[in-house]
SERO-4910 file (N, C-alpha, C, O; in steps of 0.05 Angstrom, whole numbers):
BEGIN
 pado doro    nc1    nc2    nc3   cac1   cac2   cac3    cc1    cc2    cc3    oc1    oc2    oc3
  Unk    A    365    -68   -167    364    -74   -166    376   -101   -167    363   -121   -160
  Unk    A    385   -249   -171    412   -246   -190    429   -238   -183    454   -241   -183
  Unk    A    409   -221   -173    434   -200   -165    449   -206   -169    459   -205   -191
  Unk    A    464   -219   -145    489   -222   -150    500   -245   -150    481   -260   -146
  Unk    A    526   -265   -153    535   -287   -155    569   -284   -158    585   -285   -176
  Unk    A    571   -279   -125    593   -273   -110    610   -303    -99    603   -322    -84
  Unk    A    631   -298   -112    655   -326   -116    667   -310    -74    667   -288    -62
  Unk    A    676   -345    -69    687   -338    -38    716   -313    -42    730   -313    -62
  Unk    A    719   -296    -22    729   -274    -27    751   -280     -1    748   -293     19
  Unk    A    775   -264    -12    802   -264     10    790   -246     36    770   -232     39
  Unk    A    815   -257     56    808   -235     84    799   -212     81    803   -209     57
  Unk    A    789   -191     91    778   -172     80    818   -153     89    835   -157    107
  Unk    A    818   -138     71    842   -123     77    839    -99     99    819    -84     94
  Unk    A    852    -93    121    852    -76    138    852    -46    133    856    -33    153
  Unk    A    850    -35    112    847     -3    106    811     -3     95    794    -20     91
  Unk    A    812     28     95    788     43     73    788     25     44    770     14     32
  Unk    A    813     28     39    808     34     10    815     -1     -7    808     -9    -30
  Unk    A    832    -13     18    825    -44     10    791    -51      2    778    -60    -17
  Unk    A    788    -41     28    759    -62     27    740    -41      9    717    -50     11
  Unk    A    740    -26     -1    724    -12    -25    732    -24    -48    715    -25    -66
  Unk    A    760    -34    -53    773    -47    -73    762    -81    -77    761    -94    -97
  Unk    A    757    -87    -51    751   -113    -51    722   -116    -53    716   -136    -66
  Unk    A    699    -99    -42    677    -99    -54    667    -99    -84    654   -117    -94
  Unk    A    677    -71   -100    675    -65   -120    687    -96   -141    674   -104   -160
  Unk    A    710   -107   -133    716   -125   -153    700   -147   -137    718   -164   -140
  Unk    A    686   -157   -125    680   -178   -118    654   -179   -125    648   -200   -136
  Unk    A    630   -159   -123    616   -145   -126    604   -149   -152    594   -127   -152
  Unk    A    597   -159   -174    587   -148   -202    562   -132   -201    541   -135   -188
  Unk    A    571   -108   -224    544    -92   -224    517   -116   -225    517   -138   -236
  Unk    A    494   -102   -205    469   -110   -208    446   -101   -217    424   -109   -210
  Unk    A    456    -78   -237    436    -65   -239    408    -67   -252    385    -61   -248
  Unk    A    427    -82   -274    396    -89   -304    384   -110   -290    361   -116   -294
  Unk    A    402   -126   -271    376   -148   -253    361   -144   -239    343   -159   -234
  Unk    A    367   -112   -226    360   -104   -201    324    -94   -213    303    -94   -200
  Unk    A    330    -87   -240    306    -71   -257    296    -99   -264    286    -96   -287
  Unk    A    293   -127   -257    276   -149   -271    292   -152   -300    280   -170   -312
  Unk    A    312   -142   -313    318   -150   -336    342   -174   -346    350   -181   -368
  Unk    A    353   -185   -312    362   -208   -306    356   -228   -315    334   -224   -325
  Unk    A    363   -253   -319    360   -282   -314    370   -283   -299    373   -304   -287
  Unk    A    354   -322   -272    370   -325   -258    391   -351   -274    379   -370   -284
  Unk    A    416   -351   -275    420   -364   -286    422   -390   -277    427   -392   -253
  Unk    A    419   -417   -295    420   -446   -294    414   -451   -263    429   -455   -245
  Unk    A    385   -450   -263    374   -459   -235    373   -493   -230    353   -507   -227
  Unk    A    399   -501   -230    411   -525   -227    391   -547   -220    385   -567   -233
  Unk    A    378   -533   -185    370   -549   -173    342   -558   -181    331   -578   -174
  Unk    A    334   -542   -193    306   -539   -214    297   -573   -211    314   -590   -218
  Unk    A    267   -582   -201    259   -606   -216    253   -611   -241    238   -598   -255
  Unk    A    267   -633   -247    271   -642   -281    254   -660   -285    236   -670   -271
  Unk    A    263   -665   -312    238   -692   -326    255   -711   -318    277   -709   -306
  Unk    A    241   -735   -325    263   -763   -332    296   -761   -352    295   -751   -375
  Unk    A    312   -767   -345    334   -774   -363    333   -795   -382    338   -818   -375
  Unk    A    326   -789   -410    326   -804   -436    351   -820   -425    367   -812   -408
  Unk    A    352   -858   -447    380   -857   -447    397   -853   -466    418   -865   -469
  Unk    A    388   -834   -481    400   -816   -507    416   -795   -496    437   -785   -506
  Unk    A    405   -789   -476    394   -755   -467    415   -755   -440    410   -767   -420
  Unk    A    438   -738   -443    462   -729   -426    451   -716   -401    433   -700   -406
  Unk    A    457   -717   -379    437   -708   -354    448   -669   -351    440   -651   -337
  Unk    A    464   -669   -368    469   -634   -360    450   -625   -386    452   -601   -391
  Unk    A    433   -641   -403    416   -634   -422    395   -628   -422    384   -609   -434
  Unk    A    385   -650   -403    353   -655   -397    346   -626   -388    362   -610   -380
  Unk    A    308   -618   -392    301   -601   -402    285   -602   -376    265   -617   -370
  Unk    A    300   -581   -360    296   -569   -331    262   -554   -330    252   -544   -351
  Unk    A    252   -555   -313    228   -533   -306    220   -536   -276    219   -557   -263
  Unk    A    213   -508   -265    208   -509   -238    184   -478   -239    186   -461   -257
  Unk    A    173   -477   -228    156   -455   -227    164   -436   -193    165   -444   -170
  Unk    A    167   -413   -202    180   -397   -176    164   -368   -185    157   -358   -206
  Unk    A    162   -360   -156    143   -338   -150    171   -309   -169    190   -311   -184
  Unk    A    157   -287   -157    174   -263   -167    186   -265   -150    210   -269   -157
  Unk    A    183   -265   -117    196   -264    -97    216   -293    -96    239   -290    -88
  Unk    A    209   -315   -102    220   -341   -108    247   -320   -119    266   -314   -105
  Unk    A    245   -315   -139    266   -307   -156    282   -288   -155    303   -288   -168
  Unk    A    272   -267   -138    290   -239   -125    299   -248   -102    310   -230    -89
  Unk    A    297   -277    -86    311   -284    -68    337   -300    -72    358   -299    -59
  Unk    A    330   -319   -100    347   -331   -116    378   -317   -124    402   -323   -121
  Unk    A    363   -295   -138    378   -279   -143    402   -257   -131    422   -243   -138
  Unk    A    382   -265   -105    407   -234    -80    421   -250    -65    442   -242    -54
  Unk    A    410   -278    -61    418   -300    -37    456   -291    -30    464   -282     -9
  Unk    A    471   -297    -52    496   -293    -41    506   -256    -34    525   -249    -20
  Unk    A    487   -236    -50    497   -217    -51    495   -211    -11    513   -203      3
  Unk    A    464   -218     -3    454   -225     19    474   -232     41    477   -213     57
  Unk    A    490   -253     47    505   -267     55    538   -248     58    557   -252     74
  Unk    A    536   -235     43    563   -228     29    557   -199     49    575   -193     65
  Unk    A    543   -189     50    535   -161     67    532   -171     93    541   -159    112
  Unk    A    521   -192     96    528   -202    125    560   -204    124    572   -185    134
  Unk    A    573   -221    114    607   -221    117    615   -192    134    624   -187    157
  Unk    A    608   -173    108    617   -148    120    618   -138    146    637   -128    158
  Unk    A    584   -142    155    575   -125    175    593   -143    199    599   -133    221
  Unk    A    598   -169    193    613   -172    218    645   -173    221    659   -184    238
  Unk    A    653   -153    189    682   -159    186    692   -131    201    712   -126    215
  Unk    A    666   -113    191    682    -84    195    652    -65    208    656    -41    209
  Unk    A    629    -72    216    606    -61    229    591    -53    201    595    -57    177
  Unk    A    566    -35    220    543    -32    206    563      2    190    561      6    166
  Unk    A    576     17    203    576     48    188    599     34    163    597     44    140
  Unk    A    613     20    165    634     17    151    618      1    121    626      6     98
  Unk    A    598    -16    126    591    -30    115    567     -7    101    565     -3     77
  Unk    A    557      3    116    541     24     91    557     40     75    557     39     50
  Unk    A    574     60     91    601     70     75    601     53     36    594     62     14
  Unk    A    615     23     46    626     16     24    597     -2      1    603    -17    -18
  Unk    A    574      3      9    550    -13     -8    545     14    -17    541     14    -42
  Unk    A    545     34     -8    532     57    -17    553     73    -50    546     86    -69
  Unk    A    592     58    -39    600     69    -59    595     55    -80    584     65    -99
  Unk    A    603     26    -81    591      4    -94    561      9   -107    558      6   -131
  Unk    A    539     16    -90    511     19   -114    506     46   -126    486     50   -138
  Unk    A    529     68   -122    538     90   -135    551     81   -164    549     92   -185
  Unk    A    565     61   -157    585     63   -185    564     45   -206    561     49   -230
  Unk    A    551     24   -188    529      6   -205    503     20   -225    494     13   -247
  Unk    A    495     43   -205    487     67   -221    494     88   -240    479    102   -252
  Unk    A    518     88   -240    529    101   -260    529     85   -285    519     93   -306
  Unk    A    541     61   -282    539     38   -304    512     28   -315    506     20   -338
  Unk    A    496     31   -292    473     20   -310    462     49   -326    448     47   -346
  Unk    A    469     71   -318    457     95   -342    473     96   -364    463     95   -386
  Unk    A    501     97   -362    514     94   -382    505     67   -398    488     74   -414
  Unk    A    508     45   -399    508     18   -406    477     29   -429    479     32   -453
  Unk    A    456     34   -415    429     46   -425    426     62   -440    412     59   -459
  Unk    A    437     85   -435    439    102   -466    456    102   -485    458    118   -504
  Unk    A    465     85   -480    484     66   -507    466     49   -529    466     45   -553
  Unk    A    446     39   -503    421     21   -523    406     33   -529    387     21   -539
  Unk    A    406     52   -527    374     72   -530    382     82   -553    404     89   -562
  Unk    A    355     82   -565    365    108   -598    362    131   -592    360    145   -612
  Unk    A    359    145   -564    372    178   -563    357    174   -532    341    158   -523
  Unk    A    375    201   -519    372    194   -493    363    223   -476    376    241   -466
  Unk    A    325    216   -479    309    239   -486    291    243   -458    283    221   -451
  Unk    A    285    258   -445    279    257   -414    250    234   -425    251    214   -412
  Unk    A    231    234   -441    211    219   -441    221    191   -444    210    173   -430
  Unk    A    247    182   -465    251    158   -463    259    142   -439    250    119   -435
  Unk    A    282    160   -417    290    148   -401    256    141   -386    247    118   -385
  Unk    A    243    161   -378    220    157   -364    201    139   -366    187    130   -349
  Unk    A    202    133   -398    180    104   -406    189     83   -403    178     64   -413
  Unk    A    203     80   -394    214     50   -373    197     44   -355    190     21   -351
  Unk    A    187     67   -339    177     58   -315    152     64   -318    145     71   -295
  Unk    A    135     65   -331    102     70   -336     94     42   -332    106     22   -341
  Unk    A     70     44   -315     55     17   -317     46     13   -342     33     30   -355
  Unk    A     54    -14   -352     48    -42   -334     81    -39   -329     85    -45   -305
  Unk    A    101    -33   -341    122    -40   -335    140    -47   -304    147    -31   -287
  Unk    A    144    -74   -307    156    -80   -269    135    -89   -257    141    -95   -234
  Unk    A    108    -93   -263     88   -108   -255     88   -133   -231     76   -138   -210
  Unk    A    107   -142   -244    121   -164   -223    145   -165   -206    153   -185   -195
  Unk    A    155   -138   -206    164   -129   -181    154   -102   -163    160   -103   -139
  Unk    A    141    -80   -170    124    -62   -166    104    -57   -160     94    -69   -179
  Unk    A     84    -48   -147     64    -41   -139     65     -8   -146     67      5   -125
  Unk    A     65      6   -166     64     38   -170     43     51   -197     32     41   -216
  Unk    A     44     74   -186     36     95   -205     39    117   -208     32    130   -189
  Unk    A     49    133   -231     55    152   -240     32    183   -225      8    186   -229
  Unk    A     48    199   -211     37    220   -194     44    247   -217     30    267   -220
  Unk    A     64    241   -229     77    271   -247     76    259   -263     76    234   -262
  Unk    A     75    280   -293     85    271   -316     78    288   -333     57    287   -344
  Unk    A    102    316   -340    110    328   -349    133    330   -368    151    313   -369
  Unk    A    131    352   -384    162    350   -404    186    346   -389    205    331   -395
  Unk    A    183    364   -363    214    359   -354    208    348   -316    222    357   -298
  Unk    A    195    335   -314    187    330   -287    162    293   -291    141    290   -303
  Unk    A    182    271   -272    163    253   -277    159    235   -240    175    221   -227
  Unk    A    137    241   -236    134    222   -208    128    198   -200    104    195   -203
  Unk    A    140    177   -191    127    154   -184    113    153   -148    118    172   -133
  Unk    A     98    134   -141     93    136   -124     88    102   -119     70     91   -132
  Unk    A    102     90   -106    108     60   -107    101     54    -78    110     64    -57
  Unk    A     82     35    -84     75     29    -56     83    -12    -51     74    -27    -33
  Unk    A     92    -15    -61    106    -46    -54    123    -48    -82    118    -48   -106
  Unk    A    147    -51    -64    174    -69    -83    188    -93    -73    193    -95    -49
  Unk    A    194   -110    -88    199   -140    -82    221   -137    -74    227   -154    -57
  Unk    A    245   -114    -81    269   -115    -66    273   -104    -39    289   -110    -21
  Unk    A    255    -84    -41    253    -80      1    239   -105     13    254   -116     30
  Unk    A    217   -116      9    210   -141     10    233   -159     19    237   -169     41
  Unk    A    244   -161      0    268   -188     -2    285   -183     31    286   -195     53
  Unk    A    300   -151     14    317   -150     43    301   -143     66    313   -152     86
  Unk    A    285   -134     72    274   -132    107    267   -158    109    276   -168    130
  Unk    A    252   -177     91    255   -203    106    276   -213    114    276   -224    136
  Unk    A    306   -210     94    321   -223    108    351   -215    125    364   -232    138
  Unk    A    325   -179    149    335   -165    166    354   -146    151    369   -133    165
  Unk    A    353   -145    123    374   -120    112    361    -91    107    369    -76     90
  Unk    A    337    -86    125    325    -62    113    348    -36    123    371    -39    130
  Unk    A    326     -6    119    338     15    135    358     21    114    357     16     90
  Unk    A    378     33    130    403     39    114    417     25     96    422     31     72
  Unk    A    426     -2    113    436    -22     95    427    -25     81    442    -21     61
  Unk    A    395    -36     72    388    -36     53    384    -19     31    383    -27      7
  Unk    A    381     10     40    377     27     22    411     36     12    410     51     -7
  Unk    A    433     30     19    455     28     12    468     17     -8    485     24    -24
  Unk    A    451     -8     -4    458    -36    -14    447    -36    -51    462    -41    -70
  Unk    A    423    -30    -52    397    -28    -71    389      0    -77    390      7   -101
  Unk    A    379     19    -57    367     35    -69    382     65    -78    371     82    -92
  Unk    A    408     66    -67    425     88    -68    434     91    -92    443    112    -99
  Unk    A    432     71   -106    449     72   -135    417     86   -160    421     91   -184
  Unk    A    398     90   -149    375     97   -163    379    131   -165    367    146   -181
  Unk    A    392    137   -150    403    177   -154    430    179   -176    439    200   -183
  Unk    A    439    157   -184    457    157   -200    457    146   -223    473    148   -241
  Unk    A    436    132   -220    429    127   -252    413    136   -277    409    126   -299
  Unk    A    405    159   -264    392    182   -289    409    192   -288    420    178   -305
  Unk    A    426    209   -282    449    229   -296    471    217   -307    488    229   -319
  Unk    A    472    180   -303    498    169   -317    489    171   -352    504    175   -371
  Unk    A    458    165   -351    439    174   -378    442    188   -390    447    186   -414
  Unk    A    439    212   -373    436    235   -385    446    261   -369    426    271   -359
  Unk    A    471    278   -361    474    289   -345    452    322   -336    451    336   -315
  Unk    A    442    324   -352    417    341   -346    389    323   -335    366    333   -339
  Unk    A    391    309   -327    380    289   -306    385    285   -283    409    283   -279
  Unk    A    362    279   -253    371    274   -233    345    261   -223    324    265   -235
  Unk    A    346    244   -201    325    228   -180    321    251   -153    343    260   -146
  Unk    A    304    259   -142    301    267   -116    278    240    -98    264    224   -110
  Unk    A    281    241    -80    261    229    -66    271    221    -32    293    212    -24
  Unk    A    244    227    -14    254    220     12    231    204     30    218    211     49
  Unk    A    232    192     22    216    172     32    214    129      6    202    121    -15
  Unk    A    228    120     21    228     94     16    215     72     29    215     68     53
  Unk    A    203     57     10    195     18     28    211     16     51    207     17     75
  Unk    A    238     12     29    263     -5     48    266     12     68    266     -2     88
  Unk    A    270     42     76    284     47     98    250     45    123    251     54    146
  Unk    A    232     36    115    208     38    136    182     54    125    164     52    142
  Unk    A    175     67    107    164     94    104    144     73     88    149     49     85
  Unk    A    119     88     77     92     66     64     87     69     42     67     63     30
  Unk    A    121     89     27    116     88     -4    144    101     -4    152    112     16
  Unk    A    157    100    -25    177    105    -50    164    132    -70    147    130    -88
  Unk    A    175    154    -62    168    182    -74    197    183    -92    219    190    -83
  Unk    A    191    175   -118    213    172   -140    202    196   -149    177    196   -153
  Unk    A    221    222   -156    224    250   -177    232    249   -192    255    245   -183
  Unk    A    236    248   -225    260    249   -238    256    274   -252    237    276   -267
  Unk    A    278    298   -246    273    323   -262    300    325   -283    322    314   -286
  Unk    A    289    343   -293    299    353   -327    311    384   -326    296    403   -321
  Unk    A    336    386   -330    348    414   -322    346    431   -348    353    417   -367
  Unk    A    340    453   -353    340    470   -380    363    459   -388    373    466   -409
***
């Protein structure tokens, strides 16, 4: 799943392996934002109080009220923009190609990064992440499995397919972009771990069939 906050980027370079090079560093992982565990940061434009004349104007004590969606749009706006760049630098196959390696590697990092914080990295711990209420305000789901080595979600609205089909990134790209890196981030956890599922929001379908199984 803030996302992202992508600085303007050189010509795109004419090979494969430029522009996988130029994604990846341009790119910052999105993952712990992608899961709601983001800030957006210093929402600048935020309406403020009055300016004390004590009181330095990069001080004054900002507040704005923004929806969930307010804030997962906030948050993807340039990553958004930046996938358009692509699709008209190098097309739609080239451009899934290199989001898909990109939310591969973002998935790896966010399992690794996670069972670093975790005090042991146990098929129930990874899984109680995602038990309601948790993600409330990005999710619409409920748990279908929930076994020792087998756990199901069944998600019927997410704010990040949301986000991008409104703003025309569904389907592949989207699921490239966002949802591809979700098969790679249980085994960066734990490599006796894996995601199955075939059916997504984002690519069109009327629910998200998340598996996560547990290998002897």
């Amino acid at each position: 799943m803030m996302l992202y906050d992508i600085q303007p980027v050189a010509p795109i370079p004419q090979t494969p392996l430029g522009r996988r090079e130029l994604l990846t560093r341009t790119v910052p992982a999105c993952a712990m934002a992608c899961l709601g565990l983001g800030a957006v940061p210093g929402l600048l434009a935020a309406e403020g109080v009055g300016v004390g004349q004590d009181t330095h104007k990069f001080d004054v004590k900002r507040s704005r009220e923004l929806s969930s969606r307010d804030v997962t749009r906030l948050q993807n706006q340039s990553y958004i923009r930046f996938i358009g760049t692509l699709r008209r630098e190098v097309g739609d196959e080239e451009t899934i190609k290199l989001l898909n390696a990109n939310s591969a590697e973002v998935g790896r990092q966010a399992g690794q990064q996670q069972a670093r914080a975790m005090p042991d990295t146990t098929f129930r711990t990874f899984t109680a992440q995602f038990r309601p209420p948790s993600y409330a305000n990005s999710l619409t789901h409920e748990v279908v499995e929930d076994t020792d080595n087998a756990f199901g979600l069944r998600v019927t609205e997410c704010i990040w397919a949301a986000v991008f089909r409104e703003a025309g990134l569904g389907g592949e790209i989207g699921h490239a972009a966002v949802c591809n890196m979700d098969y790679y981030w249980p085994t960066a956890f734990n490599p006796k771990f894996r995601m199955e599922r075939d059916h997504t929001l984002m690519q069109g379908h009327d629910y998200c069939n998340h598996r996560y199984l547990q290998s002897a």
